[in-house]
C-alpha positions as CSV (number, residue, x, y, z in Angstrom):
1,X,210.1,-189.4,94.4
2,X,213.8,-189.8,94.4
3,X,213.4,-189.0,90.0
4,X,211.4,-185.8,91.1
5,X,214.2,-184.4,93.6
6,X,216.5,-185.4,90.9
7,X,215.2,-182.7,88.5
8,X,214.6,-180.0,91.4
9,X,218.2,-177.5,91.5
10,X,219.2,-176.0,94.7
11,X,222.5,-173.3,94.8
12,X,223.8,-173.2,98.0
13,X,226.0,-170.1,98.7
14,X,228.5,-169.5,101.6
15,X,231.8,-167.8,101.1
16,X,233.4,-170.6,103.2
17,X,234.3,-172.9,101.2
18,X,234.9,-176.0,103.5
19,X,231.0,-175.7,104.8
20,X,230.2,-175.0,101.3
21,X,231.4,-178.2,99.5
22,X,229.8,-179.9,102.8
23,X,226.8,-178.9,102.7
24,X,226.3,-179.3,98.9
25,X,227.8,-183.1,99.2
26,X,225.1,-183.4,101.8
27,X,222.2,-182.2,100.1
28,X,223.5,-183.8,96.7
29,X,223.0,-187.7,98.7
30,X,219.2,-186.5,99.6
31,X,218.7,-186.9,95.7
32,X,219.2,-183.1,94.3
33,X,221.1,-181.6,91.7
34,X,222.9,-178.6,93.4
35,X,225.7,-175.6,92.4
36,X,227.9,-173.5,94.8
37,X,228.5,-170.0,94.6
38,X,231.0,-168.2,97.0
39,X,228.7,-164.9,97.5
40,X,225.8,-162.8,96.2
41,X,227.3,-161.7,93.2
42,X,228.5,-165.4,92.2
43,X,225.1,-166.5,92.8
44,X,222.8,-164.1,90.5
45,X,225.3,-165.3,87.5
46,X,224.7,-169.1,88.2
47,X,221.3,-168.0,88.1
48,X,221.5,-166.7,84.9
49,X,222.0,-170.7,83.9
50,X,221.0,-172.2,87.0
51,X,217.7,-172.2,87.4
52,X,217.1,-173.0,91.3
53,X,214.2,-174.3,92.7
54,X,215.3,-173.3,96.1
55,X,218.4,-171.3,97.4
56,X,220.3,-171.9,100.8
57,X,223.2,-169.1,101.7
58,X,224.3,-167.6,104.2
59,X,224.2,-164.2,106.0
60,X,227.4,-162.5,106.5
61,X,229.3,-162.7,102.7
62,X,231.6,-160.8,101.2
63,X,230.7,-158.4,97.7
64,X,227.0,-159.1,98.4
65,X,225.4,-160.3,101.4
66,X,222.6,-162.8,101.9
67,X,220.5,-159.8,102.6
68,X,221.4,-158.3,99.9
69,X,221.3,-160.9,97.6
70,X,217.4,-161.5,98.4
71,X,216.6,-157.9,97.7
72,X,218.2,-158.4,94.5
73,X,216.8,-161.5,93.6
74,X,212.7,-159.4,94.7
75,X,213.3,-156.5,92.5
76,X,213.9,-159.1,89.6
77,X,210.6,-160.8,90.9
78,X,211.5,-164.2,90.5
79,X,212.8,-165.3,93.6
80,X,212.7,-169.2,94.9
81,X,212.1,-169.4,98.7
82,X,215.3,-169.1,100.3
83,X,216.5,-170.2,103.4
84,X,219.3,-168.3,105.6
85,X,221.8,-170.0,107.3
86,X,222.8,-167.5,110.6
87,X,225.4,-167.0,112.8
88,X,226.6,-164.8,116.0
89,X,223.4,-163.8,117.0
90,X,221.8,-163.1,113.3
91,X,218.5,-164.3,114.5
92,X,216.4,-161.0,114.8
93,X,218.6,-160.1,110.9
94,X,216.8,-163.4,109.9
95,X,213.7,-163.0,111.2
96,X,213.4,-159.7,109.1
97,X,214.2,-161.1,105.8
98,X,211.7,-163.2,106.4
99,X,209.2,-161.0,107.0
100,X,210.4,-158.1,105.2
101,X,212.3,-159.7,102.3
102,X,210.3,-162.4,102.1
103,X,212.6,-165.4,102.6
104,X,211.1,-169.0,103.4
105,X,213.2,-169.4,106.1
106,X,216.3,-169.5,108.7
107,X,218.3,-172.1,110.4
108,X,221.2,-171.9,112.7
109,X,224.7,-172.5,112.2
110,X,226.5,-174.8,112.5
111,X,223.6,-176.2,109.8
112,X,220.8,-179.3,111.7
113,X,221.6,-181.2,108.5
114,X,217.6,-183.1,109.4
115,X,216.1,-179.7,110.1
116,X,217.4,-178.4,106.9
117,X,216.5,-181.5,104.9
118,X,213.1,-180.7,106.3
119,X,213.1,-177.2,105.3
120,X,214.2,-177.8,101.3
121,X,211.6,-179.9,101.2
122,X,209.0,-177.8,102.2
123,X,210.3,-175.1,100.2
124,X,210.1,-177.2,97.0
125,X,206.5,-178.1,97.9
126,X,205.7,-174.7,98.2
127,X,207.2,-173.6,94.8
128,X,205.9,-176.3,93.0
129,X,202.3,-175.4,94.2
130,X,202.7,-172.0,93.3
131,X,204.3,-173.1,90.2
132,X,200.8,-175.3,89.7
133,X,198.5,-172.3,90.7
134,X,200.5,-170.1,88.0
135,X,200.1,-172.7,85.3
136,X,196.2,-173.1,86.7
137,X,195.7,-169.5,86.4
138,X,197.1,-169.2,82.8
139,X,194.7,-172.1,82.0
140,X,191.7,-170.2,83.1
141,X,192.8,-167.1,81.2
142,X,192.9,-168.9,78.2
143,X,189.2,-170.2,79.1
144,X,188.3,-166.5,79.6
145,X,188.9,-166.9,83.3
146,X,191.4,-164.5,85.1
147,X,190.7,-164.0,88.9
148,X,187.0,-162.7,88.9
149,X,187.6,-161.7,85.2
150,X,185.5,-163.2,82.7
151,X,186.1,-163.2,79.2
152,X,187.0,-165.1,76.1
153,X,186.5,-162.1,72.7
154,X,189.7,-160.9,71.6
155,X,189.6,-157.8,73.5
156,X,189.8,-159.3,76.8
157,X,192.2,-162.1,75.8
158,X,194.6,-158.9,75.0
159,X,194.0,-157.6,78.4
160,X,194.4,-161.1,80.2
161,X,197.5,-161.1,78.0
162,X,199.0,-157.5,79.4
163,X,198.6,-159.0,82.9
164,X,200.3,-161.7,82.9
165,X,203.1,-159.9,81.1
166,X,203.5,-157.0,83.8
167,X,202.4,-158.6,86.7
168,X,205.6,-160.3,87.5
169,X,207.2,-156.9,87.7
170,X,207.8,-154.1,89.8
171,X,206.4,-151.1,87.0
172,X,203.5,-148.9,87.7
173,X,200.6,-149.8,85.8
174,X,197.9,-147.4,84.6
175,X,194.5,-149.2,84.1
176,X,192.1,-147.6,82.0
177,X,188.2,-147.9,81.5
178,X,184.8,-147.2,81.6
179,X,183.2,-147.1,85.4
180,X,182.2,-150.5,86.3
181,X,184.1,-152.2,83.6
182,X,186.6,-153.9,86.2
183,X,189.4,-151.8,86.8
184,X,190.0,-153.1,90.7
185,X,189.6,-156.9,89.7
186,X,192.2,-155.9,87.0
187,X,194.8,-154.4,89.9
188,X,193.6,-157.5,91.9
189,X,194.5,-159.7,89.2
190,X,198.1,-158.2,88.9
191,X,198.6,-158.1,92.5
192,X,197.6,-161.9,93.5
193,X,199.7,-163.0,89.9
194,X,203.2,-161.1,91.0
195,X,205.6,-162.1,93.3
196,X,204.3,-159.7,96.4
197,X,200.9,-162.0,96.0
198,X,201.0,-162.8,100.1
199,X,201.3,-158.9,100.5
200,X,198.5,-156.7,101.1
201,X,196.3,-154.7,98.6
202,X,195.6,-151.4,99.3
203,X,192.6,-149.6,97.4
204,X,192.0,-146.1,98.0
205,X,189.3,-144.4,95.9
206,X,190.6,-140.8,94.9
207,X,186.7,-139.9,94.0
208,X,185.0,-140.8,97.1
209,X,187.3,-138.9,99.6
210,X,186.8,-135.3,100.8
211,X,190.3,-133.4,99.9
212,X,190.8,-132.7,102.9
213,X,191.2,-136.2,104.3
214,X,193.0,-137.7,101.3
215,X,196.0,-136.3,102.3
216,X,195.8,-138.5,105.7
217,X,194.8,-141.7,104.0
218,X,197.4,-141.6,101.9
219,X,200.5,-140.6,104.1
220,X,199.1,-141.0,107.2
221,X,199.3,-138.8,110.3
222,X,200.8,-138.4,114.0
223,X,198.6,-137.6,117.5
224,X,197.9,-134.2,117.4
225,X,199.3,-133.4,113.6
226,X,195.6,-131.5,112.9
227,X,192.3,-131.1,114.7
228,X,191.0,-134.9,115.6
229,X,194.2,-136.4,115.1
230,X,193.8,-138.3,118.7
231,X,195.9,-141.2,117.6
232,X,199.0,-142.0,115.3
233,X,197.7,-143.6,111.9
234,X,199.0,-145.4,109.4
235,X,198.4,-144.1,105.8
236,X,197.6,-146.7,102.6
237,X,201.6,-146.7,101.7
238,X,202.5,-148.0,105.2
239,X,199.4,-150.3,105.1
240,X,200.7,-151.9,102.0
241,X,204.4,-152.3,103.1
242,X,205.9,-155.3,100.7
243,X,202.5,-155.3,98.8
244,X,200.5,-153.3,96.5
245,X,199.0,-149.9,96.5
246,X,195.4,-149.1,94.0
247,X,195.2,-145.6,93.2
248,X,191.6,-145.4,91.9
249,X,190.1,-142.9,90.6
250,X,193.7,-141.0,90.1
251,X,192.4,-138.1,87.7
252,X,190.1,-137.1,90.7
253,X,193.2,-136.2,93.0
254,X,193.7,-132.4,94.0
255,X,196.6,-131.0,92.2
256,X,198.4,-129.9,95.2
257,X,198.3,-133.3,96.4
258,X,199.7,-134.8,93.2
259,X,203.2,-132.8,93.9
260,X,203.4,-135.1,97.2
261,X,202.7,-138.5,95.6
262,X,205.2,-137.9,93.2
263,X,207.5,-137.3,95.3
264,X,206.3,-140.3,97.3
265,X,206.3,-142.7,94.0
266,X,210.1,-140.8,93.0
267,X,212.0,-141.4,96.6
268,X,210.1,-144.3,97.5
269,X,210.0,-142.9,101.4
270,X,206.9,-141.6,103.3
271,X,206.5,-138.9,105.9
272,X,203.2,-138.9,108.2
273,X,201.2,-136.0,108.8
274,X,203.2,-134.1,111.5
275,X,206.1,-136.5,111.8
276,X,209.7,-135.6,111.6
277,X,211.3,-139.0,109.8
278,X,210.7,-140.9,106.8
279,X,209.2,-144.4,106.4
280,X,211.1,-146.0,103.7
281,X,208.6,-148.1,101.3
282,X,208.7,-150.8,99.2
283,X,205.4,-150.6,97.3
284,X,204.0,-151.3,94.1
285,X,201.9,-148.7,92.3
286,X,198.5,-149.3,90.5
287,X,196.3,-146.2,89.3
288,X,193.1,-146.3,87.3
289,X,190.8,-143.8,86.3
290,X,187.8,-143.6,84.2
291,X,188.5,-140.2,82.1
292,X,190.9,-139.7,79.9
293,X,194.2,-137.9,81.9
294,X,194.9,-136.1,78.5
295,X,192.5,-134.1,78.8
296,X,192.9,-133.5,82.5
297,X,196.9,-132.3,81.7
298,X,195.6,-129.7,79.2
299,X,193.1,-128.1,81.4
300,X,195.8,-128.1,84.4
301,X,193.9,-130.5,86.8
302,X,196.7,-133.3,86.6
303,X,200.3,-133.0,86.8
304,X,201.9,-134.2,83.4
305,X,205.5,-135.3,85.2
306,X,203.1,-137.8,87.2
307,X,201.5,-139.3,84.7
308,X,204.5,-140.3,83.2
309,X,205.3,-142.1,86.5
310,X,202.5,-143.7,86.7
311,X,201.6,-144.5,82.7
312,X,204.8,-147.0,82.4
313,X,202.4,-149.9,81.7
314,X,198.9,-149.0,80.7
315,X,196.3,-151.1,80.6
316,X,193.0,-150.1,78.5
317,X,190.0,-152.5,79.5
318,X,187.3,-152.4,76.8
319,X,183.1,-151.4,77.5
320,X,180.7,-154.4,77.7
321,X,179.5,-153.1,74.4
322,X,182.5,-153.7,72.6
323,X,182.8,-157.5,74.3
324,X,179.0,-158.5,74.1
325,X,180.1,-162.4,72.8
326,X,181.1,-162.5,76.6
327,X,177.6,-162.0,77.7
328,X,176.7,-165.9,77.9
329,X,179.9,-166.6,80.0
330,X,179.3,-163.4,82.1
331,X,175.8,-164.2,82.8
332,X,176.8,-167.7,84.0
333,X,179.6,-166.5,86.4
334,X,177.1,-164.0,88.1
335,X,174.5,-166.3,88.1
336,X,176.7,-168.4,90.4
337,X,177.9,-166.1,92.6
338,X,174.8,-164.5,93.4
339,X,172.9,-167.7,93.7
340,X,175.6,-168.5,96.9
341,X,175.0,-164.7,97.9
342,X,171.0,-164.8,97.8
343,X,170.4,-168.5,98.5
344,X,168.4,-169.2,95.1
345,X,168.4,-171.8,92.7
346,X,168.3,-169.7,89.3
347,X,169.8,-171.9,87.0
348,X,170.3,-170.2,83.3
349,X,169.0,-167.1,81.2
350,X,166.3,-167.4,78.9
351,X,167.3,-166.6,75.1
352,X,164.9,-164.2,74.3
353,X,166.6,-161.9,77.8
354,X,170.2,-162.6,76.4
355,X,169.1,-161.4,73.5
356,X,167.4,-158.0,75.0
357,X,171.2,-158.2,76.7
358,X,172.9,-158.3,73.3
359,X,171.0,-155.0,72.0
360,X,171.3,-153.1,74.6
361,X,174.4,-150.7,75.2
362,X,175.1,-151.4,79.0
363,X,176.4,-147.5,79.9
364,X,176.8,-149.3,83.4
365,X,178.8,-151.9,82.0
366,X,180.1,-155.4,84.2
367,X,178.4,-153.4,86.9
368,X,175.0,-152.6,85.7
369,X,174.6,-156.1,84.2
370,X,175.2,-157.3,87.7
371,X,172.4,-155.4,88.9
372,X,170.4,-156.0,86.5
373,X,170.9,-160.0,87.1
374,X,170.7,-159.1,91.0
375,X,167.1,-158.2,91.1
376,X,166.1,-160.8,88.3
377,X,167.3,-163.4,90.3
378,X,165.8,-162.5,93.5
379,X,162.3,-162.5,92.0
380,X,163.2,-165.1,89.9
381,X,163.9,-167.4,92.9
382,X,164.7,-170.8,91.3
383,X,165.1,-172.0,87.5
384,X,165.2,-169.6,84.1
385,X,165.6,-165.8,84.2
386,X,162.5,-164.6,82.1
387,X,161.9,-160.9,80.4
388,X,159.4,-160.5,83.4
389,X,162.2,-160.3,86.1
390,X,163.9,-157.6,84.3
391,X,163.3,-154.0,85.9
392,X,160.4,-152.5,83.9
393,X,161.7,-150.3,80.3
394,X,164.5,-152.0,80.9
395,X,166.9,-151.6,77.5
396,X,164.1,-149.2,76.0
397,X,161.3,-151.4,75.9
398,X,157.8,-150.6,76.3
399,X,156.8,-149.9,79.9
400,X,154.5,-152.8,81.5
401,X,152.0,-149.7,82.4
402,X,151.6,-148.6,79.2
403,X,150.7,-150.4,75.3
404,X,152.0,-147.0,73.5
405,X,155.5,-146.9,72.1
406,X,158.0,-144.4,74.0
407,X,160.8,-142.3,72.0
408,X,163.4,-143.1,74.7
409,X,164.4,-145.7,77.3
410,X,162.7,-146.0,80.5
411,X,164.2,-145.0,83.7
412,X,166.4,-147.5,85.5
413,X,168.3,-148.2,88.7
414,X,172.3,-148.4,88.0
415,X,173.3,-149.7,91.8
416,X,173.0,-146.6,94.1
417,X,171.5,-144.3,91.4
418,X,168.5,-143.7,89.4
419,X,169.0,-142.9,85.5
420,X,165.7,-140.6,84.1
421,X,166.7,-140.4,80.2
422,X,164.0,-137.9,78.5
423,X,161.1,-139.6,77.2
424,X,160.7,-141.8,80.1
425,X,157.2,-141.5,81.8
426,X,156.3,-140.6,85.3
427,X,155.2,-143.8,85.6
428,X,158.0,-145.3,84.9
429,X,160.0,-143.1,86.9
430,X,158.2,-143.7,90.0
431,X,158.0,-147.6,89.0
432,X,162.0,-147.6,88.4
433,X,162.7,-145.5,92.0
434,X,160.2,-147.9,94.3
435,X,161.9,-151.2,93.2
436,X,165.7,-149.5,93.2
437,X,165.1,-148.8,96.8
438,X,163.2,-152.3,97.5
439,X,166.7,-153.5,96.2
440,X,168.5,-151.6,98.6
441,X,166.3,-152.3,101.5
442,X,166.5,-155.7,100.9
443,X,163.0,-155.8,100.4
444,X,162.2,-154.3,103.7
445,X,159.1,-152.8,102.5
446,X,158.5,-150.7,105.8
447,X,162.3,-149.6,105.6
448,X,161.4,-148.7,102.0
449,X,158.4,-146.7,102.7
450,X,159.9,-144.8,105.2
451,X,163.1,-144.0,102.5
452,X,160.1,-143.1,99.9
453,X,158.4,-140.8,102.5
454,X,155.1,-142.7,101.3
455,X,153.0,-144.9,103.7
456,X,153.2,-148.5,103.6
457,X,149.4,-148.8,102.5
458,X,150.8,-146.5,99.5
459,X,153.4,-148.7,98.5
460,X,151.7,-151.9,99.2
461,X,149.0,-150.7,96.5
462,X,151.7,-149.9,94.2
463,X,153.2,-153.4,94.4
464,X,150.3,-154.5,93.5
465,X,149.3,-152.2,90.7
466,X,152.6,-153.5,89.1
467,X,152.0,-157.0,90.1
468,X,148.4,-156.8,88.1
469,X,150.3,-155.0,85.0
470,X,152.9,-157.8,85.1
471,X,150.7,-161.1,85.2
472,X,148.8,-159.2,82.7
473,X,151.6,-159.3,80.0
């Protein structure tokens, strides 16, 4: 223990320097290596050699105040916990940098040299476990494993890479893919990896919001601002005050909305619907979209100036078609997770199914798969995934009703949606949309007839129709 403190720094900083040498000869007997600075400014050079496990200064300074000195050391994004000595009734002061600024702590002056011995040590268990969780999480990265991001191919090794890299600092990200490839566990993964971690995160979907509203999520709105405003609301900057904001969706944004978020994301202040003052914000900015923005600038649907504000860091996650040696690993990570979501007991994939998984192109990608799994497992029930738990045509195969060949693939369920390429039989069509919405109702087949408009007697001899096709394969 006493070899461990030996090796953890702590810079105390107080422009007095008769409490200063005090307090630094005190915590120097408890077993730690320490420096003194005289203010802010003194202490972000030691820093530059120093590097301190924990930090103890004072309020009121000189050049650069406490205060100040813990906004500097935030915007860097590589803060220790630091705890603020106060004085003369700095108690409410202290009690927002730590909630605002995000300091560990405050203690009164004159200095409780036991409470404070208490304190450093608490702060350098808590560093030293996020420390361990940071070192974890790189670990797991490296064994495709990043949040709820599996992957171990080149391509997603890159974009594992790229996150750790930006996630420690304050830029604006702009992440990139495919629909259903990931793009909100990406933002997640930044988010819960940078240093506003125990902030919130804000996702706001641009697509799934009628304009007319968007405005109101985003900035937020007084009583009475428009028609149904009966209360004061908070938009998703406020909400993520000290944390992080997703813009999903971004290219879907009305252009006369984009003006105001630039502003927003430019002066880093916020005006509600109908108020009269600005909120001043300190929150980090994530977009993604699924569509190129190039093409959106040229036809004059998104504002060139604010894609330049948000496209300081872009992050381009690859289809599951381009990845496909992460099937096994994927597979295995949503067996697990929807074994503890259904209750089953489905234990692996059977080769020849990863194998149908392998050829075929996944349009839905991460997404579809998991749907795809979801309704394998829940017929499945317990043991091996087998070809006859998969959705019928799925990946272009023959349909189960039928020995002829077909030119294209059969219709399919991609979560709330039903896909019909040409080619595909009535049949199938009909098969594809009775088990989607089974899926949906839980397998509430009275629900489900009512959804179908068909009567249960209907859909009960259908069930069976396909259960006599199946066993018969």
């Amino acid at each position: 223990m006493e070899t461990e403190r030996a090796v953890t720094r702590v810079l105390v900083v107080d422009d007095e320097e008769s409490q200063r040498t005090a307090l630094a000869g005190n915590i120097k007997l408890w077993g730690y290596t320490v420096e003194t600075a005289g203010d802010g400014e003194e202490a972000l050079a030691k820093l530059e050699s120093f590097e301190a496990h924990v930090i103890v200064t004072d309020l009121n300074m000189p050049r650069m105040t406490g205060q100040e000195l813990l906004q500097r050391l935030r915007d860097r994004g590589d803060a220790p916990p630091v705890i603020v000595q106060t004085a003369y009734g700095g108690l409410e002061t202290a009690l927002e940098m730590v909630h605002k600024l995000g300091a560990f702590w405050f203690i009164d002056k004159p200095v409780d040299t036991l409470a404070l011995r208490l304190l450093i040590e608490r702060a350098v268990a808590q560093e030293k476990l996020a420390e361990h969780a940071e070192r974890l999480e790189r670990q797991l990265s490296n064994q495709g494993l990043l949040g709820e991001m599996v992957g171990s191919s080149s391509k997603m090794r890159e974009v594992f890479s790229l996150i750790h890299q930006v996630s420690p600092s304050r830029a604006a990200v702009l992440i990139t893919g495919e629909s259903g490839t990931g793009k909100e566990l990406a933002a997640r993964a930044i988010h819960s990896l940078s240093p506003r971690r125990n902030g919130p995160f804000v996702a706001l979907n641009c697509a799934a919001m009628p304009d007319s509203l968007m405005e109101s999520e985003l900035f937020g709105h007084e009583k009475g601002a428009f028609t149904g405003a009966v209360d004061r609301r908070a938009g998703c900057f406020e909400l993520a005050q000290n944390g992080t904001v997703l813009l999903d969706e971004i290219g879907d944004m009305p252009i006369a909305l984009q003006a105001k978020l630039l502003r927003v994301l430019e002066d880093s202040r916020v005006r509600r619907l109908g108020g009269k003052s600005e909120i001043q914000l300190d929150v980090r900015i994530l977009a993604a979209t699924n569509s190129p923005l190039d093409a959106a600038i040229r036809e004059g649907r998104f504002r060139e100036d604010l894609f330049y504000r948000l496209n300081v860091f872009p992050i381009p996650l690859p289809p599951l078609r381009e990845r496909k040696d992460d099937l096994p690993a994927l597979t295995a990570a949503v067996l697990s997770d929807l074994n503890s979501k259904h209750g089953t007991k489905v234990t692996d994939v059977a080769k020849d199914v990863l194998d149908r998984f392998r050829a075929y192109n996944w349009p839905g990608n991460v997404r579809e798969l998991r749907n795809v799994m979801e309704r394998a497992v829940i017929l499945a029930g317990e043991g091996t995934i087998l070809a006859v738990h998969l959705a019928a045509g799925f990946g272009g195969q023959v349909s189960l009703a039928s020995s002829a060949p077909v030119a294209a693939p059969a219709a399919y369920g991609i979560g709330d949606e039903l896909r019909i390429p040409v080619g595909s039989t009535i049949e199938q069509a009909e098969r594809a949309l009775i088990e989607l919405t089974l899926e949906h109702t839980r397998h509430n087949k009275t629900r489900a007839a009512e959804v179908l408009g068909i009567s249960q007697k209907t859909l009960f001899n259908k069930l069976k129709e396909y259960g006599a096709q199946t066993a018969g394969v």
